[in-house]
N, C-alpha and C positions, 0 to 999 in steps of 0.2 A: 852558309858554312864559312866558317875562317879560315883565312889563307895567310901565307907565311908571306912579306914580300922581298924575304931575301931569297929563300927556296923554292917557292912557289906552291910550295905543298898548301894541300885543304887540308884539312882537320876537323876533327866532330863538335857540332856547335857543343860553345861552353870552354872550350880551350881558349886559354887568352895567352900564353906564349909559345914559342915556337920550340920543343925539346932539344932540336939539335941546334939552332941558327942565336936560340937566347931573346928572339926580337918579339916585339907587341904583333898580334895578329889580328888583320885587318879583314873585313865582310867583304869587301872584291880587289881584286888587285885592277887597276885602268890598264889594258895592253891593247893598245892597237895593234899588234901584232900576235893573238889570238885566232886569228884566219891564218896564219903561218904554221900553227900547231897541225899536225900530222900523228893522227894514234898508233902507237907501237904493239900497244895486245891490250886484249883486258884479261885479270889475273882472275881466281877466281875467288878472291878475298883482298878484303883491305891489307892483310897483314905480308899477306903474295904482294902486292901490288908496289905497301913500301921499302920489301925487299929489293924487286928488281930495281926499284926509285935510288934508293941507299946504294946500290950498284951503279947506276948511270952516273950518281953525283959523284963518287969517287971517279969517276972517269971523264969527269969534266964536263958532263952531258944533262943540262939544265933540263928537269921535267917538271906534268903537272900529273899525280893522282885525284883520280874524280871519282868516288862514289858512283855507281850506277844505278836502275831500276828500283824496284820497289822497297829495295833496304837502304837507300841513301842517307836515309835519316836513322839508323839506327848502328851508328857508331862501326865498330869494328867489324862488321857482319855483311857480310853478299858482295858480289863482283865491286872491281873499281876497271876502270877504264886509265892508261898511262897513256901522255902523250907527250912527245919531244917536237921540235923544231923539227920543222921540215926539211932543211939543211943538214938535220944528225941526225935523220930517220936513219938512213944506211948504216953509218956506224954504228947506232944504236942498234941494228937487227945483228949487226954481225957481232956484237961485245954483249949481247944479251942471249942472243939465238933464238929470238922472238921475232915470229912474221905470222901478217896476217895470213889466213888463207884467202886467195883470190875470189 
């Protein structure tokens, strides 16, 4: 799946630029700091998912949407999993109003 490397967002293969960022999108982004990521919810649509995303960005709060389970490859369709930095978990529950359940 292509990802954005200014936004971080994934995108449904076949997308070659990024709608909001304008930039080339690239098959993985390199982050060593991908073990720092911490999941915030999973939504129960891609289009839930780049809602609460488009909300976190506007607040400063750098995420990644992931496709989930068995619809991952079919574009707009079945859960996505959000995940922010570990560090803007808290904010992120408390500016979205998203927490896991225990």
């Amino acid at each position: 799946m292509p990802n954005c490397p200014k936004c971080k967002y994934e995108y449904v293969a076949g997308t070659k630029e990024c709608p909001d960022c304008g930039v080339a999108l690239v098959e993985h982004i390199p982050n060593a700091r991908d073990a720092d990521l911490a999941l915030l919810t999973t939504a129960n649509s891609i289009l839930e998912a780049r809602t609460i995303a488009d909300y976190l960005k506007a607040n400063q709060i750098p995420c990644v949407v992931r496709p989930e389970g068995l619809f991952a490859n079919l574009g707009e369709v079945g859960p996505a999993s959000i995940f922010v930095r570990e560090d803007q978990l808290e904010r992120a529950q408390t500016i979205t109003g998203c927490r896991l359940n225990p």
